[in-house]
N, C-alpha and C positions, 0 to 999 in steps of 0.2 A: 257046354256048361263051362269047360274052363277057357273058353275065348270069351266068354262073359265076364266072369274073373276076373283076365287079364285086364280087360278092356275098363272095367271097374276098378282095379288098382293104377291103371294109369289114370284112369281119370281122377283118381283121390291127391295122384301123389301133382298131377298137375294142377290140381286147385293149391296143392302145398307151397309148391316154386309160387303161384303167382302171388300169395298170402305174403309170403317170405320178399319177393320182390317187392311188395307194394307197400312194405316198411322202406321201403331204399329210396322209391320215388318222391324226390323231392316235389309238392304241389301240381297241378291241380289239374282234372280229369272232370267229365260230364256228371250229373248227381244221379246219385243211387236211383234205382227204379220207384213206381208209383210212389212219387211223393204222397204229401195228403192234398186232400182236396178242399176247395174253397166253402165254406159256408154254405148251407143249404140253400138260404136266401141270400145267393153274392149279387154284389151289384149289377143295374144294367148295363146297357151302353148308353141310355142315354144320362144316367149316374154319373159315370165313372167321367172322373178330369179329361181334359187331356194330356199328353204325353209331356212329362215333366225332365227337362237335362239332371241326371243323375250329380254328384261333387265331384264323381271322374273324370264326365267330359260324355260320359255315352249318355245316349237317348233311350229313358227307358221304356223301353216300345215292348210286345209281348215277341218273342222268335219260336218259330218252329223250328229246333235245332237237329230234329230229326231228317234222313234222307230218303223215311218212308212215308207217301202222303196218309197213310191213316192217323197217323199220329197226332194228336191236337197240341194249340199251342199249348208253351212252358205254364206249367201252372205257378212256377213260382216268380218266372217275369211277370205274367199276371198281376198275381197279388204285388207285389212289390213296386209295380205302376199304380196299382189303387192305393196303396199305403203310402208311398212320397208325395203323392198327387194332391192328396185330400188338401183341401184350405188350411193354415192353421194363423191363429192372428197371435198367439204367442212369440217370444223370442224363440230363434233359433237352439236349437240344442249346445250346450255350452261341449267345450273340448276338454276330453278324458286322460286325465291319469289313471291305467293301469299298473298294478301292481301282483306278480307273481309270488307267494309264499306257499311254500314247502313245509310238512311234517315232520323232521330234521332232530336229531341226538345231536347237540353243540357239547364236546369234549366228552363226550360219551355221559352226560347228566342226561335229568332229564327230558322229553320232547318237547320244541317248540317250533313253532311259527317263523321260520326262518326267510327272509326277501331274496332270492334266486334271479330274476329278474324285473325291466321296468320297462314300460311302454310310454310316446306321447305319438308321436308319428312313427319309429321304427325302434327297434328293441335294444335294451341295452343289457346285458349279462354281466353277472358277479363272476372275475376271474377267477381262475383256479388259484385256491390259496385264500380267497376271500377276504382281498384288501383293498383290490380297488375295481372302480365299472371300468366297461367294457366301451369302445368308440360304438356307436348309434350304428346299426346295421340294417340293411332288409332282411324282417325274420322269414327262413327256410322250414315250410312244415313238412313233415311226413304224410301219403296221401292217408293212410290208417288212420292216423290222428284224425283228420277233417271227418274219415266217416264213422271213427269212434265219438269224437264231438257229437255227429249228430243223431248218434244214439242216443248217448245220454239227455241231449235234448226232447228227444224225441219221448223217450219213457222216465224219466228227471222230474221231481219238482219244479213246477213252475208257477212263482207268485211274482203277479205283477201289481204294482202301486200299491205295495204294501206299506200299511201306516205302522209305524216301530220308530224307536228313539234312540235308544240302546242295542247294542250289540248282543247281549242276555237275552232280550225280545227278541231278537232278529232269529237267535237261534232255536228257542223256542215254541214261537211259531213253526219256524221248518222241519223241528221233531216231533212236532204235535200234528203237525199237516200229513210227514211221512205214514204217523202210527195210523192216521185214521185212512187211510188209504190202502193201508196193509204192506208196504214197503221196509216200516220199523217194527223190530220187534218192541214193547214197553219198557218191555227191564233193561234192553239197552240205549236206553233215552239219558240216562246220565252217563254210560261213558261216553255218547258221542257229544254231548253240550260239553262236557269234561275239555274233550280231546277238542274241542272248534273255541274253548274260551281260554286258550292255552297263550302265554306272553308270545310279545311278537317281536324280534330282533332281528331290526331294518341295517344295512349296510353302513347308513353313518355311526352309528355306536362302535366307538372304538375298544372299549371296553371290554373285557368279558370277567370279569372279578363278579362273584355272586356272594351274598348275605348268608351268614351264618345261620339266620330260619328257611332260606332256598335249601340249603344243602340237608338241611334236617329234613325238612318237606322232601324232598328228592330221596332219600334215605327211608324217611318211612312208605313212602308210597312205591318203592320198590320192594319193600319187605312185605306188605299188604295189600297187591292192588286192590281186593277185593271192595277194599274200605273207603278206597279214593272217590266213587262217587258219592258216597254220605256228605262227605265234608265237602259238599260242590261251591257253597258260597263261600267259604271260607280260604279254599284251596286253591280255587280256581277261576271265579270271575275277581277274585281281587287283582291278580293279573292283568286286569284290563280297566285302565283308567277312563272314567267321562271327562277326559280334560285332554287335549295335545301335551303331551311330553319337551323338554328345553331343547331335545335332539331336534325334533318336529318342526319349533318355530326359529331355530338355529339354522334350518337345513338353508342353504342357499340354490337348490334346486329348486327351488320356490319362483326365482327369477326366471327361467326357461315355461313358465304356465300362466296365464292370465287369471285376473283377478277375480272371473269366478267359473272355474278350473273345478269339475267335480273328479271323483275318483272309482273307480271301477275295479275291486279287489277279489284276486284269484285264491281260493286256498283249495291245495291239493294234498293228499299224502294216504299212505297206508298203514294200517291198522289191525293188529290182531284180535279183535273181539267182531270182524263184521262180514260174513259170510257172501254178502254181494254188494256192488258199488251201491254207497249214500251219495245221491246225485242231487242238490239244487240250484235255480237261476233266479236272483229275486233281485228286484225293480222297485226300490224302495217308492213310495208315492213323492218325497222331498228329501233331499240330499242331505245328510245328517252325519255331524261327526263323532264319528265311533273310536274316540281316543287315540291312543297307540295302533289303529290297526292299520293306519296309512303312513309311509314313509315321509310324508312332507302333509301340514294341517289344512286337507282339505278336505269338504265332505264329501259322503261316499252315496252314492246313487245305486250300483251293482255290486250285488255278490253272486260269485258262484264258488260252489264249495261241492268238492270231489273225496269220498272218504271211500277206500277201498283193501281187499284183502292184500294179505302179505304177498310178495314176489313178482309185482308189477309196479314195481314206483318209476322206472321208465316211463312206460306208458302213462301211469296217470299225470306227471311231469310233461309229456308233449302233447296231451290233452289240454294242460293248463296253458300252454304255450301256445296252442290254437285259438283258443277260445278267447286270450288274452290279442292275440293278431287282430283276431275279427272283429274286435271291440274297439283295435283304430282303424281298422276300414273304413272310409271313408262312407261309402252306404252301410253298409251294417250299422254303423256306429249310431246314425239315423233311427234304423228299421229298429235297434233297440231302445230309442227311446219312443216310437210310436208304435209300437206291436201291444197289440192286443188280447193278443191268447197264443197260444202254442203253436201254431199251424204258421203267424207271421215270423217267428224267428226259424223256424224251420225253413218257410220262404227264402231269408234273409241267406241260410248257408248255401239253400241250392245256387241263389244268384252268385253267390261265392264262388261255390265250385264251376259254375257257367264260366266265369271270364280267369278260371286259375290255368295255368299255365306247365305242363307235363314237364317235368327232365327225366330223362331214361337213366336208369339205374349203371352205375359201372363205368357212366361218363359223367360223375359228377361226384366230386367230394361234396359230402352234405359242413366240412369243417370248414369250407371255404364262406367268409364271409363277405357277404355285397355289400358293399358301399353304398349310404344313400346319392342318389342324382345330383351331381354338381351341378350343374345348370339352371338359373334361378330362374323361376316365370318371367321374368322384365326381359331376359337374355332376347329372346325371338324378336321384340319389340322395342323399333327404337321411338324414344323421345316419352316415351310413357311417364316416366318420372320427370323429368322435364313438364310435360302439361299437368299433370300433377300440382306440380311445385308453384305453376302458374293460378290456381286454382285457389291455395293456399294463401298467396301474396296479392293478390283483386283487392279485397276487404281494406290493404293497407299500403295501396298504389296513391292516395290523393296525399295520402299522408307525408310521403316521402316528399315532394314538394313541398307543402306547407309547412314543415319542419325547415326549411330554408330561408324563409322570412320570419323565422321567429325573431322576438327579438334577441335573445342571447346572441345570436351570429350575428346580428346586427351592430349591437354593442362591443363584438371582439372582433371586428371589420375584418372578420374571417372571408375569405374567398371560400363560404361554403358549398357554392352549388357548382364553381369548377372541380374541386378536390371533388366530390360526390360524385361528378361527370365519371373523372378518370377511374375510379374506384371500382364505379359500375361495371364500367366497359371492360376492365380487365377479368374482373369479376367474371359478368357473363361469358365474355371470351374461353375463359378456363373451364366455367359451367355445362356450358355449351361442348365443347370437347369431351367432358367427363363424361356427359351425360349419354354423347351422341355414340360412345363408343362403349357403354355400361361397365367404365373402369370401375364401380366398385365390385365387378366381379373375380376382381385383384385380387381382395380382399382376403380370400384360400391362401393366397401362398403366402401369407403374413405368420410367420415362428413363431415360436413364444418368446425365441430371441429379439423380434423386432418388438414386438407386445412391454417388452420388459425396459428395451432400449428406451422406448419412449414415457414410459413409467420415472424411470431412471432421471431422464432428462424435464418433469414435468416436475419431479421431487424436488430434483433442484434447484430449481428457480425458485419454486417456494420458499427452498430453505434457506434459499442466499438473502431473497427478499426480505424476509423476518431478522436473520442476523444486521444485516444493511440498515434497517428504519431502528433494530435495537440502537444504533450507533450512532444512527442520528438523533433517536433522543437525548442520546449521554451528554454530545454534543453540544445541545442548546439547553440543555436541561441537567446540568453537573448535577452529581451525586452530595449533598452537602456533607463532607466526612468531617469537619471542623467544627461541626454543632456540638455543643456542652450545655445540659442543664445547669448546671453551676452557673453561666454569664449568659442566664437569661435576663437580667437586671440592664445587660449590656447592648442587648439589639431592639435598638432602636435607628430610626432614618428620618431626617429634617431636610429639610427643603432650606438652603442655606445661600444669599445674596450675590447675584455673581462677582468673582474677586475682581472684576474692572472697575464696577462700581466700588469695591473696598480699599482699592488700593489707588483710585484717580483721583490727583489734584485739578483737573480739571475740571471737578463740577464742585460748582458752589454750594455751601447749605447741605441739608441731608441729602444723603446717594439716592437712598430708598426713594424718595420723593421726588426727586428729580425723573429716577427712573417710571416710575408710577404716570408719571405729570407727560411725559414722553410716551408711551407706548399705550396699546391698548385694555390693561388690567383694571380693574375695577379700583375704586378711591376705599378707604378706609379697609384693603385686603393687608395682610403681612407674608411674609413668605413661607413661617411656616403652616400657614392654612391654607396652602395650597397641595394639589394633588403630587403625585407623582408623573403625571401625563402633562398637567400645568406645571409643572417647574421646568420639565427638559423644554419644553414649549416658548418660555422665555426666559431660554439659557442659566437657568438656577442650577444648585449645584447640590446633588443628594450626598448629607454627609450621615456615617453610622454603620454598624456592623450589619443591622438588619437591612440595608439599600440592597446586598448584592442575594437577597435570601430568593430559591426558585423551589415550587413544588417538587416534592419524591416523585416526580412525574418516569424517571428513569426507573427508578428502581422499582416500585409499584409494574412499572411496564417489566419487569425482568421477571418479578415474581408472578406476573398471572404468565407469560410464554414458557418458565419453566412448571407451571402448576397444569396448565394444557396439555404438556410434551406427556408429564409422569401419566396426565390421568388417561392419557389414548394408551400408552404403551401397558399402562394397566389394563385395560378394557381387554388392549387386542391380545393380551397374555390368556384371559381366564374365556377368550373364545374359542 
C-alpha cells in the first residue's frame, strides 16, 4: 500500500516538473493527442486536389509522423491539404495587421484597451517604459501557450462570416452567442460588453492628459460599480468612435502595409466578475472598420478576445501572443481565412505545432531576441532582377531609337545617338555589376548617419537652387523702389527719331522722310506709333520715365517662396 503511495506521489510530482518545464520550452513539439476528426462525410480521393506547395515552401502531402505503423495518417495534414487545395477564383487573402491589446490601469485610472504589441511578418513589442517599439523580431512562444491556445479554440466561441458593422454588434452578438450556449451567465452580459467597449490607447498617442468628465466618469464608477452597466451607452460605447481617429490616419506605419491591408485584433485581460475564461474567434464576413480599435485605419477582418479570472494575466498575455503569431503564419494565416468550422482552425494549430521546433529549457534565455533573416530571397539567385528589369523595359525598347530621329535632336544637331551610346554602355556596365553581385544587399549596413548625410545633401541643393534663381530674377527683373503715385502723370515712353537723323547735315529735306524713303518702314507711319520692339528695330530711341518700367516679377517671386517656406514649417509643426 505505501509503495503505491510512493509510486503515486512521484508520479504526481513528476507530471509537476514537467507542467513547470514546459512553461520554459520555448516552441514547438508534436500536437496534443486525438485531435478531432474530419467530417463524417469528408471527402474522397478522388475529390480531394492534388497536393498543393504550401507559402513555406513544404509540400502539403498527408505524413505519418508516427514510428508505430498502426497509426493512421496526420488528420490535420489531411485536412489542411483539402482546405489550401480547394479551387478558389477569388483574390488571394490580403496580408494582416495584427494588433495585441491588453486590459491595462493607465496611471492607476480607469481600465483600458491598452496596444502591448504589433504583428506584420515578425513582432514588434512596446518597451518597457512605454515610449517607443521595439526592432521587429521572430516571436518566442511558450509550448503552454500553443496548447492553452488550442483549448480555447477548441471549447471558445467560434463565429465565422459573421455579418456585423460596428464594434457594439460585434460584441453583442458574442454575448448573446455565449449566453445561449450556456458559457455566459445573463446578468453578466453588461459588464463584459462594458469591459470589451472600453477606449483603446494605441502607442502613438502621446498624450495622456484626460477630460474633466473622464475623471468624474472614473470617479463614479469606482464609487458604484454596481451601476456601471446601466449607463452602458452612455459610459461606454461612446468610447468607441465609427470614424478613424487623426492619430489613426497620422500614423505613418501605414507605409510598411499595402493598400488593402486588413487587420486581425487581439484583446486580452482579466477581470474580476468572471469565474471561467470568456473565449471568442470571429471572422467577420467583410473587413469593416471598427473606429479606434486598430492602431493604424484599416479594416478589421479577426477578432479574438480572451476575458479571464484575476491572477493570470501572464498567461492570458502569451496566449494573446500566440494566437497573434499564428495569424502571420504563413499557412495558418490562409487556413484562417478558409476554415470552415472549428475542426479547420484546430487543423491549422496542429500543422503548427508539426513543423515547430523544441529549445530545451535551461539552454535558452526566452529574453533573447532573434533577429529576423537578413538574407533577401534574390540573394541565392543571380541576375533575377536583372531579367526582371529586362521584362519591364521590352514594351519601351523601339522607343529609345525613335526618340533619336526626332525632330528636336535634329534641329539641335545634337549628336544624340552617340552620347545615348556611351550613356548606355556605362550604364549597363555598372548595372550589370550591381546586379550580378546583389549589391543592393548593402543596403543593411546603411546608418541613419548615412540616411541623413544624404537628406542633408539633397536639402541643399534645393535650397541653394531657390536662393540662386531668387537672384536671378532680381537681376533681370529689379525691384522698382523709385515708383511714386504722385508722378504718375510723369511715366510715360515715346519712341523718339534717331539723334543721326536729328542732328545730320547731310540729308537734305525732312530727316523723318528721308529716313522712311530709305529703309524698310511703312509710308505715312510716325515714330511715335511705333512699338517698343519696332523702334529698337530701326534704331529709335525710347525716351521717358516709363521705358525703364519691369513687372514685380521679383518680388511677387520673394513673397510666394517666403509664403511656401512659413506654410510647410507650419504644417510640419502641428504634425
Amino acid at each position: 500500500m505505501s509503495n503505491n503511495n510512493n509510486n503515486q506521489e512521484e508520479k504526481e510530482e513528476k507530471e509537476e516538473d514537467t507542467e513547470e518545464k514546459g512553461e520554459e520550452v520555448m516552441v514547438k513539439i508534436p500536437p496534443p493527442p486525438s485531435p478531432p476528426e474530419v467530417n463524417e462525410k469528408g471527402p474522397t480521393e478522388e475529390d480531394k486536389p492534388d497536393p498543393k506547395p504550401l507559402p513555406n515552401g513544404h509540400q502539403c502531402q498527408p505524413m505519418n509522423r508516427s514510428i508505430f505503423p498502426l497509426s493512421a495518417v496526420s488528420p490535420a495534414a489531411e485536412r489542411i491539404r483539402f482546405i489550401l487545395g480547394e479551387e478558389d477564383d477569388g483574390p488571394a487573402p490580403p496580408q494582416l495587421f495584427t494588433e495585441l491589446d491588453e486590459l491595462l490601469s493607465v496611471d492607476g485610472q480607469e481600465m483600458e484597451w491598452k496596444e502591448t504589441a504589433r504583428w506584420i511578418k515578425f513582432e514588434e513589442k512596446v518597451e518597457k517604459g512605454g515610449e517607443r517599439w521595439s526592432k521587429p523580431h521572430v516571436a518566442t512562444l511558450s509550448l503552454h501557450s500553443l496548447f492553452e491556445l488550442r483549448t480555447c479554440i477548441e471549447k471558445g466561441t467560434i463565429m465565422l462570416d459573421l455579418e456585423a458593422s460596428t464594434l457594439p454588434q460585434v460584441v453583442e452578438l458574442i454575448t448573446d452567442n455565449q449566453i445561449e450556449i450556456g458559457q455566459l451567465k445573463p446578468e453578466l452580459k453588461d459588464k463584459v460588453m462594458y469591459t470589451l467597449l472600453r477606449r483603446h490607447r494605441h502607442q502613438t498617442k502621446k498624450s495622456n492628459l484626460r477630460s474633466l468628465a473622464d475623471i468624474g466618469k472614473t470617479v463614479s464608477s469606482a464609487n458604484s460599480p454596481a451601476t456601471t452597466p446601466r449607463n452602458l451607452t452612455s459610459s461606454s460605447m461612446n468610447d468607441i468612435s465609427d470614424k478613424p481617429e487623426k492619430d489613426q490616419l497620422r500614423n505613418k506605419f501605414m507605409k510598411k502595409l499595402p493598400r488593402d491591408a486588413e487587420a486581425s485584433n487581439v484583446l486580452v485581460g482579466e477581470v474580476d466578475f468572471l469565474d471561467s475564461p470568456f473565449v471568442a474567434f470571429v471572422r467577420l464576413q467583410q473587413a469593416v472598420m471598427l473606429g479606434a480599435l486598430t492602431e493604424v485605419p484599416v479594416p478589421t477582418r479577426f477578432l479574438f478576445i480572451l476575458l479571464g479570472p484575476k491572477g493570470k494575466a501572464n498567461s492570458y498575455h502569451e496566449i494573446g501572443r500566440a494566437i497573434a503569431t499564428l495569424m502571420s503564419d504563413e499557412v495558418f494565416h490562409d487556413i484562417a481565412y478558409k476554415a470552415k468550422d472549428r475542426e479547420d482552425l484546430l487543423a491549422g494549430i496542429d500543422e503548427f505545432l508539426d513543423e515547430v521546433i523544441v529549445l530545451p529549457p535551461g539552454e535558452w534565455d526566452p529574453a533573447i531576441r532573434i533577429e529576423p533573416p537578413k538574407s533577401l530571397p534574390s540573394s541565392d539567385k543571380r541576375f533575377v532582377g536583372f531579367l526582371l528589369d529586362i521584362k519591364r523595359k521590352v514594351p519601351f525598347f523601339v522607343s529609345d531609337f525613335t526618340d533619336a530621329i526626332h525632330i528636336q535632336s535634329l534641329d539641335n544637331e545634337f549628336d544624340y545617338l552617340e552620347f545615348r551610346l556611351w550613356i548606355g554602355l556605362w550604364s549597363a556596365f555598372y548595372c550589370l555589376v550591381l546586379v550580378a553581385t546583389d549589391a543592393s544587399y548593402l543596403v543593411q549596413y546603411f546608418t541613419r548617419f548615412t540616411e541623413e548625410g544624404f537628406s542633408c545633401l539633397i536639402s541643399f541643393i534645393f535650397i541653394y537652387d531657390a536662393f540662386k534663381k531668387m537672384l536671378k530674377l532680381t537681376h533681370h527683373y529689379p525691384i522698382n523702389s523709385d515708383f511714386k503715385m504722385d508722378y504718375v502723370t510723369q511715366y510715360e515712353c515715346l519712341c523718339m527719331a534717331p539723334a543721326f537723323l536729328v542732328n545730320s547735315t547731310d540729308v537734305v529735306g525732312d530727316a523723318s522722310s528721308w529716313y522712311w524713303n530709305n529703309t524698310e518702314l511703312p509710308m505715312n507711319a510716325t515714330w511715335s506709333s511705333l512699338s517698343k520692339t519696332e523702334c529698337l528695330k530701326y534704331n529709335g530711341e525710347l525716351v521717358g520715365k516709363a521705358c525703364d518700367y519691369v513687372p514685380d516679377i521679383s518680388l511677387m517671386s520673394c513673397i510666394l517662396f517666403l509664403g511656401t517656406y512659413t506654410c510647410s514649417m507650419c504644417e510640419e509643426t502641428h504634425q
